[in-house]
C-alpha positions in Angstrom: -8.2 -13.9 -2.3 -6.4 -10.7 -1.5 -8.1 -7.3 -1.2 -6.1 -4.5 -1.1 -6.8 -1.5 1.5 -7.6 2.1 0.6 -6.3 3.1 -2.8 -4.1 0.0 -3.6 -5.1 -2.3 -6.6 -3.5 -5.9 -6.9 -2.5 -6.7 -10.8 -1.9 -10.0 -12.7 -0.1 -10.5 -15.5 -0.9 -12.9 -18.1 1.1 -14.9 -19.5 1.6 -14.3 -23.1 2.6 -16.6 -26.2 5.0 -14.9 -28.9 5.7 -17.0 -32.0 9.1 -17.3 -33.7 9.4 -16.8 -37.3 10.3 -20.2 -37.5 7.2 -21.5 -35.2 9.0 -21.7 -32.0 6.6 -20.5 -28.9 8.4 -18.3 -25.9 6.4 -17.2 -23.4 7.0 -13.8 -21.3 8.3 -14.7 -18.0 6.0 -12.8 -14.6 9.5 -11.5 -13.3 10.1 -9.4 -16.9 8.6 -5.7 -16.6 5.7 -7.1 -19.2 3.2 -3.2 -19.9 -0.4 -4.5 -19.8 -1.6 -6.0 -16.5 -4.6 -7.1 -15.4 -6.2 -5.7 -12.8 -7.7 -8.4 -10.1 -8.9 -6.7 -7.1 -8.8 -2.8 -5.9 -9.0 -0.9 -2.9 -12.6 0.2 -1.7 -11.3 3.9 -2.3 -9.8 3.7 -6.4 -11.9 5.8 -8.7 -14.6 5.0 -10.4 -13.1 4.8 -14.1 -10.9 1.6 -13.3 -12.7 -1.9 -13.0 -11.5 -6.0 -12.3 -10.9 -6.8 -15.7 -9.1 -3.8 -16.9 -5.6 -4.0 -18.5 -3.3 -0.7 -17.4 0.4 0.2 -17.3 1.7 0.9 -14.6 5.3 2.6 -13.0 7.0 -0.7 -11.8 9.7 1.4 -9.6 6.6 2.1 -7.6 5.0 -1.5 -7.3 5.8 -4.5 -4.8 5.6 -7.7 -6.3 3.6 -9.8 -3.9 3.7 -14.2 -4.0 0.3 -15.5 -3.0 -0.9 -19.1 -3.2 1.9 -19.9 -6.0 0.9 -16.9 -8.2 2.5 -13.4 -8.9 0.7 -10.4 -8.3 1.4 -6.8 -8.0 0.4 -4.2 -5.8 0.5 -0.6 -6.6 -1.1 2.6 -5.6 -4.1 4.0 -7.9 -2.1 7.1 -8.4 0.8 4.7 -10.4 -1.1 3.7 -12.8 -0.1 5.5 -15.9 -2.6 4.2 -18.7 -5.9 1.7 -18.8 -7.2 0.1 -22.0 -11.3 0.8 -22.5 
Protein backbone atom coordinates (compact mmCIF):
# COMPACT_ATOMS: atom_id res chain seq x y z
CA UNK A 1 0.00 0.00 0.00
CA UNK A 2 1.20 3.57 -0.19
CA UNK A 3 2.04 5.66 2.89
CA UNK A 4 2.55 9.05 2.46
CA UNK A 5 5.59 11.01 4.19
CA UNK A 6 5.19 13.83 6.74
CA UNK A 7 1.98 15.78 6.33
CA UNK A 8 0.73 14.25 3.04
CA UNK A 9 -2.61 12.09 3.09
CA UNK A 10 -3.50 9.76 0.04
CA UNK A 11 -7.49 10.07 -0.82
CA UNK A 12 -9.84 7.74 -2.81
CA UNK A 13 -12.72 8.45 -4.32
CA UNK A 14 -15.71 6.31 -4.53
CA UNK A 15 -17.39 5.68 -7.08
CA UNK A 16 -20.89 6.91 -6.89
CA UNK A 17 -24.25 5.81 -8.63
CA UNK A 18 -26.81 8.68 -9.65
CA UNK A 19 -30.18 7.64 -10.96
CA UNK A 20 -31.96 9.22 -13.95
CA UNK A 21 -35.41 10.18 -13.65
CA UNK A 22 -36.15 7.66 -16.04
CA UNK A 23 -34.00 4.80 -14.12
CA UNK A 24 -30.94 5.10 -16.07
CA UNK A 25 -27.62 4.65 -13.67
CA UNK A 26 -24.42 7.05 -14.55
CA UNK A 27 -21.67 6.73 -12.46
CA UNK A 28 -19.14 9.76 -11.57
CA UNK A 29 -15.98 9.18 -13.46
CA UNK A 30 -12.29 9.25 -10.87
CA UNK A 31 -10.97 11.91 -13.48
CA UNK A 32 -14.15 14.44 -12.67
CA UNK A 33 -13.27 16.93 -9.69
CA UNK A 34 -16.04 14.71 -7.49
CA UNK A 35 -16.12 16.93 -3.45
CA UNK A 36 -16.08 14.05 -0.90
CA UNK A 37 -13.04 11.83 -0.85
CA UNK A 38 -12.08 9.24 1.18
CA UNK A 39 -9.19 9.36 3.04
CA UNK A 40 -6.91 6.00 2.79
CA UNK A 41 -3.71 6.51 4.39
CA UNK A 42 -1.86 9.83 6.05
CA UNK A 43 1.37 10.97 6.85
CA UNK A 44 2.75 10.16 10.39
CA UNK A 45 2.74 14.02 11.07
CA UNK A 46 -1.42 15.03 10.02
CA UNK A 47 -3.33 16.17 13.01
CA UNK A 48 -5.10 14.41 15.22
CA UNK A 49 -8.75 15.38 14.11
CA UNK A 50 -8.48 13.55 10.63
CA UNK A 51 -8.67 9.61 10.52
CA UNK A 52 -8.70 6.55 7.55
CA UNK A 53 -12.13 6.51 6.91
CA UNK A 54 -12.92 10.19 6.87
CA UNK A 55 -14.59 11.91 3.81
CA UNK A 56 -13.05 15.69 3.24
CA UNK A 57 -12.88 18.21 0.37
CA UNK A 58 -10.21 19.10 -0.67
CA UNK A 59 -8.39 22.20 -3.17
CA UNK A 60 -7.75 19.94 -6.26
CA UNK A 61 -5.28 22.83 -7.89
CA UNK A 62 -3.20 21.69 -5.00
CA UNK A 63 -3.38 17.77 -5.33
CA UNK A 64 -1.44 15.18 -7.67
CA UNK A 65 -3.38 12.48 -8.84
CA UNK A 66 -1.24 9.40 -8.31
CA UNK A 67 -2.02 5.70 -10.49
CA UNK A 68 -1.15 2.78 -8.17
CA UNK A 69 -1.92 -0.92 -8.79
CA UNK A 70 -4.79 0.06 -11.37
CA UNK A 71 -6.55 2.51 -8.94
CA UNK A 72 -6.69 6.37 -8.65
CA UNK A 73 -5.67 8.08 -5.61
CA UNK A 74 -4.86 11.47 -4.65
CA UNK A 75 -2.22 13.03 -2.73
CA UNK A 76 -2.42 16.28 -1.00
CA UNK A 77 -0.97 18.14 1.82
CA UNK A 78 -2.92 18.23 5.32
CA UNK A 79 -3.04 21.97 5.07
CA UNK A 80 -5.40 21.52 1.54
CA UNK A 81 -7.94 19.98 2.96
CA UNK A 82 -10.73 22.45 3.26
CA UNK A 83 -13.66 20.47 5.11
CA UNK A 84 -14.04 16.73 6.84
CA UNK A 85 -17.43 15.11 7.51
CA UNK A 86 -17.70 13.81 11.43
Amino acid sequence: MLQPLKSQVILKQSPKELTTASGIVLTTDVNTNAEWLEIIAMGPTVGSDLKVGTEVIINFNQSRTVKYLDEQYFVVDEAHIIIAKE
